[in-house]
C-alpha positions as CSV (number, residue, x, y, z in Angstrom):
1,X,-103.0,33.3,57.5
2,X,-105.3,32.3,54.5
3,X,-107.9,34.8,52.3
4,X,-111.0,33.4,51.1
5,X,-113.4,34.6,48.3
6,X,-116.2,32.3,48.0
7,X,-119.3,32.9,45.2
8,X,-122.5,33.2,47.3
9,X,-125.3,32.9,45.1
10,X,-128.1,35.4,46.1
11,X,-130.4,33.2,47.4
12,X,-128.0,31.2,50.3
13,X,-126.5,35.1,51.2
14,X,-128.4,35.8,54.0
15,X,-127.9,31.8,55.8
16,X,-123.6,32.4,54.2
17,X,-123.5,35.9,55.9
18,X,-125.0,34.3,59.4
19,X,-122.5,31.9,59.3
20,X,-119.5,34.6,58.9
21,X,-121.3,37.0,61.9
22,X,-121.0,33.7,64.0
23,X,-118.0,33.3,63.1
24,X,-117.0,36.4,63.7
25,X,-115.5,37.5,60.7
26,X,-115.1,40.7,58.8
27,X,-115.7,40.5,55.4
28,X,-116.3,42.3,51.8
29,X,-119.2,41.9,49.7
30,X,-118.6,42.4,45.8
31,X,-122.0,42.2,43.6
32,X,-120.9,39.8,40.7
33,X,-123.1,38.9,37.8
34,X,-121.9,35.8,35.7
35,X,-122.7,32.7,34.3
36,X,-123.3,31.2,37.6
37,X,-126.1,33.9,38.3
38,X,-127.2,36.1,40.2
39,X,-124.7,36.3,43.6
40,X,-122.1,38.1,45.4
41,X,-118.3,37.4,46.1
42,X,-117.0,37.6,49.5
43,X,-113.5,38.1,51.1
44,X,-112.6,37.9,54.1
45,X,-109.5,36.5,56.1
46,X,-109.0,33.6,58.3
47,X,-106.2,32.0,60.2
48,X,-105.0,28.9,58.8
49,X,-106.0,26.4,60.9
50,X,-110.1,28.0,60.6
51,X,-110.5,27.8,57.2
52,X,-111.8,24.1,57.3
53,X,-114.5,25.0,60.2
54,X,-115.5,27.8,57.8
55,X,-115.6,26.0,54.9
56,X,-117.8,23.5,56.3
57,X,-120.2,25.6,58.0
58,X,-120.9,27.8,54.6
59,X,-121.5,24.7,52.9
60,X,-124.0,23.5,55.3
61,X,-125.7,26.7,54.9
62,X,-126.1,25.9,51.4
63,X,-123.1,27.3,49.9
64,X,-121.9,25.6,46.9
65,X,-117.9,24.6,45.6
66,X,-118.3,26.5,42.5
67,X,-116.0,29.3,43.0
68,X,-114.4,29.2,46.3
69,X,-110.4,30.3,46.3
70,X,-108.0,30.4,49.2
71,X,-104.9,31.9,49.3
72,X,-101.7,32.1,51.5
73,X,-101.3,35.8,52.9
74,X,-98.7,37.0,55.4
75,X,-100.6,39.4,57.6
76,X,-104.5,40.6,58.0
77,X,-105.8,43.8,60.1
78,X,-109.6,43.8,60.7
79,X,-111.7,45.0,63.6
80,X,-112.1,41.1,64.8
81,X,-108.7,39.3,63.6
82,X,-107.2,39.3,67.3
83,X,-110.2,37.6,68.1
84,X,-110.6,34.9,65.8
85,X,-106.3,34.4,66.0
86,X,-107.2,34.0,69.8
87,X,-109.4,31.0,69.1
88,X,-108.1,29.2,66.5
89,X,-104.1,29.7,66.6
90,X,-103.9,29.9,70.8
91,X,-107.1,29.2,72.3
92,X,-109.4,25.9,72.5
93,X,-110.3,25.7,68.6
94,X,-106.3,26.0,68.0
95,X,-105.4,23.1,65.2
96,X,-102.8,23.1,62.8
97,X,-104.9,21.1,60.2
98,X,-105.2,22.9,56.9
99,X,-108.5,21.9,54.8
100,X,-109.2,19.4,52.6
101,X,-108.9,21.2,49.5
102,X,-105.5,22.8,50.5
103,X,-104.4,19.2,51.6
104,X,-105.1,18.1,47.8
105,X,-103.5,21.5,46.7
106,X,-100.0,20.9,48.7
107,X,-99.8,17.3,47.7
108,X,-100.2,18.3,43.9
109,X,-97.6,21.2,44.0
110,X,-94.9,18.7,45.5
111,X,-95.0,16.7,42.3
112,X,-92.1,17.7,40.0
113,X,-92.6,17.0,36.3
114,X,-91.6,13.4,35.5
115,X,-88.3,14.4,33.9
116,X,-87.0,15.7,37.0
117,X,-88.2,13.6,39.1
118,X,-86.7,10.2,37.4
119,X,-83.6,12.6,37.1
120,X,-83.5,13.6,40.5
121,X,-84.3,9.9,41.4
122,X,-81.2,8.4,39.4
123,X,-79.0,10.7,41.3
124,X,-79.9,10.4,44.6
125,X,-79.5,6.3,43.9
126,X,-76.0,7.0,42.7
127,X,-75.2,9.4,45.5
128,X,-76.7,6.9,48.0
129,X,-74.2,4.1,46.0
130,X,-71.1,5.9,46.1
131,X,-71.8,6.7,49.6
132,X,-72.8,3.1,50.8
133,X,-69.5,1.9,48.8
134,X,-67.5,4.3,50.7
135,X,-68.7,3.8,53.6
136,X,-69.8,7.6,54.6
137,X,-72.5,8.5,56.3
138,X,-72.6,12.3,54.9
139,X,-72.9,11.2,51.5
140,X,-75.5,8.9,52.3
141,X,-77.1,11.5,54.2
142,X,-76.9,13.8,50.5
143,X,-78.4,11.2,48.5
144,X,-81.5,11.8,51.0
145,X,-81.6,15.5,50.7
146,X,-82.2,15.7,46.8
147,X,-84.1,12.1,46.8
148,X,-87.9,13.5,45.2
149,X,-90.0,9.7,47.0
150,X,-91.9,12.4,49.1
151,X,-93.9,13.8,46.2
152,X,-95.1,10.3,45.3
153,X,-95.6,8.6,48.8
154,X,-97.8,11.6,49.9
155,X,-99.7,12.1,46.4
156,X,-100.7,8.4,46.8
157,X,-101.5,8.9,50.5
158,X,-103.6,12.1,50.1
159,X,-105.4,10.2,46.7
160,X,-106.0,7.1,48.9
161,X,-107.8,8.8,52.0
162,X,-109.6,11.7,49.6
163,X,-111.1,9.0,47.4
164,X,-109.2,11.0,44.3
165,X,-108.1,8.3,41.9
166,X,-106.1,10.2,39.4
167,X,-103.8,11.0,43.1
168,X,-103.7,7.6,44.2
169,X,-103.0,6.0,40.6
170,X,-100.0,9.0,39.6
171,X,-99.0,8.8,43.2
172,X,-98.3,4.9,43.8
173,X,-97.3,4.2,40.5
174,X,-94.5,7.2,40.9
175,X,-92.9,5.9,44.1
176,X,-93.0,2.2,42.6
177,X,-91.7,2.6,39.3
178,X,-89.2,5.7,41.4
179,X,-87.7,2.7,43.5
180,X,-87.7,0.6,40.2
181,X,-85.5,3.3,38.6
182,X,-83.6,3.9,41.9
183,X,-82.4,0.0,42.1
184,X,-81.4,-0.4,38.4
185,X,-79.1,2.9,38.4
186,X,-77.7,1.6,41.8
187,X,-77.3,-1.5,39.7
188,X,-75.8,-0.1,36.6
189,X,-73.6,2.7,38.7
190,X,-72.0,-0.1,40.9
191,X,-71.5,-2.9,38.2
192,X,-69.5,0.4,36.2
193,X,-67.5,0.9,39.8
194,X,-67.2,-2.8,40.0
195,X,-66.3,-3.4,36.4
196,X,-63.9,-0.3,36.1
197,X,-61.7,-1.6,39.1
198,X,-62.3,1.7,40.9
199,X,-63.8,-0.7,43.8
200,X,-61.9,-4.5,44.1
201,X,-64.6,-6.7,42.8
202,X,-62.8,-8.6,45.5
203,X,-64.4,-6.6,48.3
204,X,-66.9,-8.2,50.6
205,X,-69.5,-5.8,50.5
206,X,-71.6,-7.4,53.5
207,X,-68.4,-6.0,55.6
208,X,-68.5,-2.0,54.9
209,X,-70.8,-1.0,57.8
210,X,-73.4,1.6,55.9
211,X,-74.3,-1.4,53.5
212,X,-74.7,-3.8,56.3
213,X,-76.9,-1.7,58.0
214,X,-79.3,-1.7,54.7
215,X,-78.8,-5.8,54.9
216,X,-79.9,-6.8,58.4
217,X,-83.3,-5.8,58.6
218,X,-85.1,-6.1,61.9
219,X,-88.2,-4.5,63.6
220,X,-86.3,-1.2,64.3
221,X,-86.7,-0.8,60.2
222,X,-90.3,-1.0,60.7
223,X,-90.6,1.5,63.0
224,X,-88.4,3.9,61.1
225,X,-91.1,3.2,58.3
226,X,-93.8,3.6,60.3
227,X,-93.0,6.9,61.6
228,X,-91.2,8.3,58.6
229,X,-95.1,7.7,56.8
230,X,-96.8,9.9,60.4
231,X,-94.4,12.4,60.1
232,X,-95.0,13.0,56.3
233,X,-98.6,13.0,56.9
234,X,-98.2,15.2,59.5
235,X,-96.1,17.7,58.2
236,X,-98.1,17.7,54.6
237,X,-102.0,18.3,57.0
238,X,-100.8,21.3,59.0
239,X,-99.3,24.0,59.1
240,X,-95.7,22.4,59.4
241,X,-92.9,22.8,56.0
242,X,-92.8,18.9,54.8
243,X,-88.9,19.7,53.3
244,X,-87.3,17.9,55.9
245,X,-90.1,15.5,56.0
246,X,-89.1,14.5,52.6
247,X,-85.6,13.6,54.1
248,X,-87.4,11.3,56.5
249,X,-89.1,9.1,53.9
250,X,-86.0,9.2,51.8
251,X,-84.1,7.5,54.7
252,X,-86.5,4.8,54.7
253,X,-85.9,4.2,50.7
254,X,-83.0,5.4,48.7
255,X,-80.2,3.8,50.5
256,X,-81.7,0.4,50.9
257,X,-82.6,1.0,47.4
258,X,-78.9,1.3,46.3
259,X,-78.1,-1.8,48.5
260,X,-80.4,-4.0,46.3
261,X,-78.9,-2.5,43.3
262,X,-75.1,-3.1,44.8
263,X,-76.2,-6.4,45.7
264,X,-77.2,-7.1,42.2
265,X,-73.7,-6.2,41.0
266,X,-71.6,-8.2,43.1
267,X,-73.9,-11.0,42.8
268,X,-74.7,-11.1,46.5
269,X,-78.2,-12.7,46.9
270,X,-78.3,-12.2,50.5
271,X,-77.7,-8.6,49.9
272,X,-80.0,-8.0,47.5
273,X,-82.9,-9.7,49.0
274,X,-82.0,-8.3,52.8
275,X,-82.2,-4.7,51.4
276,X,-85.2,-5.2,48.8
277,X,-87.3,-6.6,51.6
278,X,-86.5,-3.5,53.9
279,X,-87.9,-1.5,51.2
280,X,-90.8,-3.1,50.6
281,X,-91.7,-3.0,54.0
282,X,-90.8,0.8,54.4
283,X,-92.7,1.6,51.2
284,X,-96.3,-0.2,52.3
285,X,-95.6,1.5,55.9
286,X,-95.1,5.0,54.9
287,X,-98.5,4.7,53.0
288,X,-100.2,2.6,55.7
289,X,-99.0,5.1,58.2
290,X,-99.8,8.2,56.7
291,X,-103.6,7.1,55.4
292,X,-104.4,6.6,59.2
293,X,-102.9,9.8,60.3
294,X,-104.9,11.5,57.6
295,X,-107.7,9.4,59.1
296,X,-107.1,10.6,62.4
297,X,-106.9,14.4,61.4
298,X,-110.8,13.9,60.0
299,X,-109.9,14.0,56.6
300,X,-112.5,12.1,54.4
301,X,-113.4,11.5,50.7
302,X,-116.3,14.4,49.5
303,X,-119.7,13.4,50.2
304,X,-118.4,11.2,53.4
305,X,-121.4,11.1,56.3
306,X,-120.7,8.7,59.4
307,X,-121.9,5.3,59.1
308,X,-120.3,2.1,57.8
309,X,-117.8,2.2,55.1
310,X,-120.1,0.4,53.0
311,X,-122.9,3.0,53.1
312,X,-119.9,5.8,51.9
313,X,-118.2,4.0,49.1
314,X,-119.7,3.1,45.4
315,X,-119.4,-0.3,44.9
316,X,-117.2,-0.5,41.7
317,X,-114.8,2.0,44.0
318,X,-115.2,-0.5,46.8
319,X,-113.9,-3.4,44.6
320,X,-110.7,-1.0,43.7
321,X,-110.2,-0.4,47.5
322,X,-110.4,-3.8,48.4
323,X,-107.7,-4.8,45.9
324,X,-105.1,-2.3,46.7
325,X,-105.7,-2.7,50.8
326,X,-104.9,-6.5,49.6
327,X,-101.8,-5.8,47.4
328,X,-100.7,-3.6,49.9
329,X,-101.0,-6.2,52.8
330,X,-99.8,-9.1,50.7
331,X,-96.1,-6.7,50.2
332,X,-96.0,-6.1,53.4
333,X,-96.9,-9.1,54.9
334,X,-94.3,-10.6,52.7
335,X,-91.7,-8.3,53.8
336,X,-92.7,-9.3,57.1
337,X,-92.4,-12.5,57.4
338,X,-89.3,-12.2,55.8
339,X,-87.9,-9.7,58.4
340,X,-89.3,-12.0,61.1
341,X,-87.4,-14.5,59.8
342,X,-84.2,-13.0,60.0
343,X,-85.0,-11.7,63.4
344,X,-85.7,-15.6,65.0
345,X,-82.7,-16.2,63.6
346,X,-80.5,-12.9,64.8
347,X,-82.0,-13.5,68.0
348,X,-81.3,-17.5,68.4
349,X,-77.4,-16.6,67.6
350,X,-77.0,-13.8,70.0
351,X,-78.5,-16.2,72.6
352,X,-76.0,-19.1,71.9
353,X,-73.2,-16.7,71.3
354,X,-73.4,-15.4,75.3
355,X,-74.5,-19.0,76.5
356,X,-71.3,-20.9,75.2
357,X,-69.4,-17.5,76.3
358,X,-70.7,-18.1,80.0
359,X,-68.9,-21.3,80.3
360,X,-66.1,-21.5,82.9
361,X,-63.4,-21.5,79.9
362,X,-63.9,-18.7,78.4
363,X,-64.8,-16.3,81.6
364,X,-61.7,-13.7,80.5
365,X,-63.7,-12.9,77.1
366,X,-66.1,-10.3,77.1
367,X,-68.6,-9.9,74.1
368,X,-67.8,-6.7,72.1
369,X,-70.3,-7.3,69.2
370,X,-72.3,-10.3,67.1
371,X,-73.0,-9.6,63.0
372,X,-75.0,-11.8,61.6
373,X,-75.6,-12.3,57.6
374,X,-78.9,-11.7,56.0
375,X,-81.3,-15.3,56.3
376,X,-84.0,-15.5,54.2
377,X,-85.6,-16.9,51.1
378,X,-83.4,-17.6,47.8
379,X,-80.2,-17.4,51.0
380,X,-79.0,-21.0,50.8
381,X,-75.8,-21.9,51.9
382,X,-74.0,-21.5,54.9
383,X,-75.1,-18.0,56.8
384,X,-71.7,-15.9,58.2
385,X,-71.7,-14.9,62.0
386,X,-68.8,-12.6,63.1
387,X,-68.6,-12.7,66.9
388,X,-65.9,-9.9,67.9
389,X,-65.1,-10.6,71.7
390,X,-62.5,-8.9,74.0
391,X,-59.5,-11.6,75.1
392,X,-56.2,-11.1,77.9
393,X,-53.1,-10.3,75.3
394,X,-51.7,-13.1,73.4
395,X,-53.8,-15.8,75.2
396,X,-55.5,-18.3,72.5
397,X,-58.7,-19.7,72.3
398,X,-58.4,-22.7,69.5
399,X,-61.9,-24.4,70.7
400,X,-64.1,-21.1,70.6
401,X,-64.8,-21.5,66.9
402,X,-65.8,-25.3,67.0
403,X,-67.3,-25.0,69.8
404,X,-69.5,-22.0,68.3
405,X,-70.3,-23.4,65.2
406,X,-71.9,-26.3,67.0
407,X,-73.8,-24.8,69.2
408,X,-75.0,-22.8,66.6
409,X,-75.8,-25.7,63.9
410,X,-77.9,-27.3,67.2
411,X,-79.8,-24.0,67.9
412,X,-80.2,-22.8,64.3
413,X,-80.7,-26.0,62.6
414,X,-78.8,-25.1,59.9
415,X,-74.8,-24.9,58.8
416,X,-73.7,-21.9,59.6
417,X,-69.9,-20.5,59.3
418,X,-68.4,-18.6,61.9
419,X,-65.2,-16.0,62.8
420,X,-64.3,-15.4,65.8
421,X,-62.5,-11.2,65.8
422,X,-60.5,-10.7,68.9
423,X,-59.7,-7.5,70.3
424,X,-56.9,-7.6,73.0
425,X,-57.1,-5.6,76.2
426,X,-55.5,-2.4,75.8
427,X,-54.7,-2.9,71.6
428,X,-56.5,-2.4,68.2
429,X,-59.0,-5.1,66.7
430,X,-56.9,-8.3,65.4
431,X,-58.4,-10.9,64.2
């Protein structure tokens, strides 16, 4: 439920007061004489999801944004509330969109001060490290709980599709230089770990599971991405608390973010650029994703009438648009590719794994799981498969890894090294 007091200047009252009869709302009238003139203030409540209809229909009767204030209340009892709670919250005009200037207003009061919010970001990236490290999925799951990428993401978002450039320019150049800070305390906070013999500097890295998972990129990234950005969106326009939409987005960044930065510590190229191009590609999709559900949910710069885009944007603004829609498709388009790559090549292994597997010779092994290392550019050298496959107790196999590694040079087109894990019927892994 939302209270409004809006500035009517004398001469729009009688068109403002129309407006609220059609509405049907009940309303107070306060004579107020100031520097704006002559007018009268009126109050009246609305449910949440009406006050952009109202809003919009005053200002077509002439009302100006001078002084207009809405506020969050918990209850209202008027002769007509029923009625208009009837409409908008559970009848045919129900819509859990808030208005524009509340949109702007939510976006803003997410924004910790910088201090806390580089604070809050070195944190979670240690968190995030020491959970990646140890392999745990509830401390991962922490670093995403305090993780403050929300505030940014949706600042920039809400900027982008409100035509507000102070938002867009504090918003994206928060969640950039928050990743930036993210990496290099992973960085610093595993090279101490690494340094300090607290972890083996011995240790593959590409083997612990939660960091592998960060590594091997594919399309289901994306889509996390994708809907992390909707959801954020979503839960920022309506009605809907965004708290655990700011664990969402956090998913999508901080722990890939501490995989580049453990990467960079144990010198692990393939690491490093696995997990930095999963968070490029989160990063543009987030935004992409939540400027078109803004889109969808009507919301539009001030002054926006229908007709081309062109027709609604200044061109020295246009020029700005153009060059961030480019930088923005350029980053993800090179975290695409780069993910596509890796995928051609995930997808050519598992094919040759299960067609030399299919021969008569090896029709008592049964596939258990293929894990392929991270292929893309600045990965030379020979790419790692693991292919972990179920085998009759104590019955070898010596031509299974020869065999493999040439039908995967042939298919591939490119050395790769392979181990072959075998898990006997009935017993623990052995390799």
């Amino acid at each position: 439920m939302r209270l409004l007091q809006v500035f009517v200047p004398a001469e729009t009252r009688d068109a403002a007061l129309d407006v609220l009869e059609d509405e049907g709302l009940d309303y107070v009238r306060t004579n107020e004489n100031s520097d704006r003139g002559n007018g009268e203030l009126v109050t009246f409540p609305v449910p949440t999801q009406a006050v952009d209809s109202v809003l919009t229909s005053l200002r077509e009767a002439g009302v100006e944004d001078d002084f207009i204030v809405v506020s969050s209340i918990e209850t209202a009892r008027t002769p007509r509330i029923e009625e208009l709670e009837e409409r908008y919250v559970n009848g045919q005009e129900e819509d859990d969109s808030i208005a524009r200037e509340e949109i702007r207003t939510r976006a803003l009061n997410m924004t910790p001060g910088r201090v806390t919010y580089y604070a809050m970001t070195v944190l979670s990236a240690i968190v995030a490290t020491a959970g990646l490290l140890l392999d745990s999925p509830a401390i991962v799951v922490g670093s995403m709980v305090i993780a403050p990428q929300v505030s940014a993401a949706l600042t920039g978002t809400v900027g982008l599709v409100l035509d507000d450039r102070d938002m867009i320019a504090g918003g994206l150049t928060s969640l950039a230089m928050g990743l930036v800070v993210a990496i290099a305390s992973a960085f610093a906070f595993a090279w101490l770990v690494r340094s300090g013999g607290i972890v083996p500097s011995t240790i593959d890295i590409t083997a612990i599971v939660q960091v592998q998972n960060r590594i091997s990129p594919g399309l289901l990234a994306l889509v996390v991405g994708v809907c992390a950005g909707a959801a954020g969106a979503f839960g920022l326009a309506t009605a809907i608390p965004v708290s655990l939409v700011g664990v969402m987005i956090a998913v999508a960044l901080i722990p890939a973010a501490a995989a580049v930065g453990i990467g960079l510590a144990w010198g692990e190229t393939t690491v490093a650029v696995g997990a930095g191009a999963l968070v490029a590609v989160n990063a543009t999709s987030i935004l992409f994703a939540g400027l078109a559900v803004f889109w969808y949910l009507g919301y539009r710069p001030d002054g926006w009438t229908q007709g081309s885009l062109r027709a609604n944007v200044p061109g020295e603004w246009l020029d700005t648009l153009v060059i961030a829609a480019v930088v923005g498709m350029l980053v993800f388009a090179t975290g695409g590719l780069v993910i596509g790559q890796y995928v051609n090549h995930q997808n050519a292994v598992n094919d040759e794994v299960r067609t030399v597997l299919e021969d008569d010779a090896y029709d008592d092994l049964e596939l258990v799981e293929v894990r392929t290392e991270f292929v893309g550019p600045g990965t030379d050298g020979e790419p790692a498969v693991t292919v972990v496959v179920q085998r009759p107790a104590d019955v070898p196999y010596p031509t299974l890894v020869p065999t493999l590694e040439a039908g995967l040079e042939d298919r591939t087109e490119r050395d790769v090294a392979v181990t072959v894990e075998f898990v006997e019927s009935g017993s623990p892994r052995a390799s």
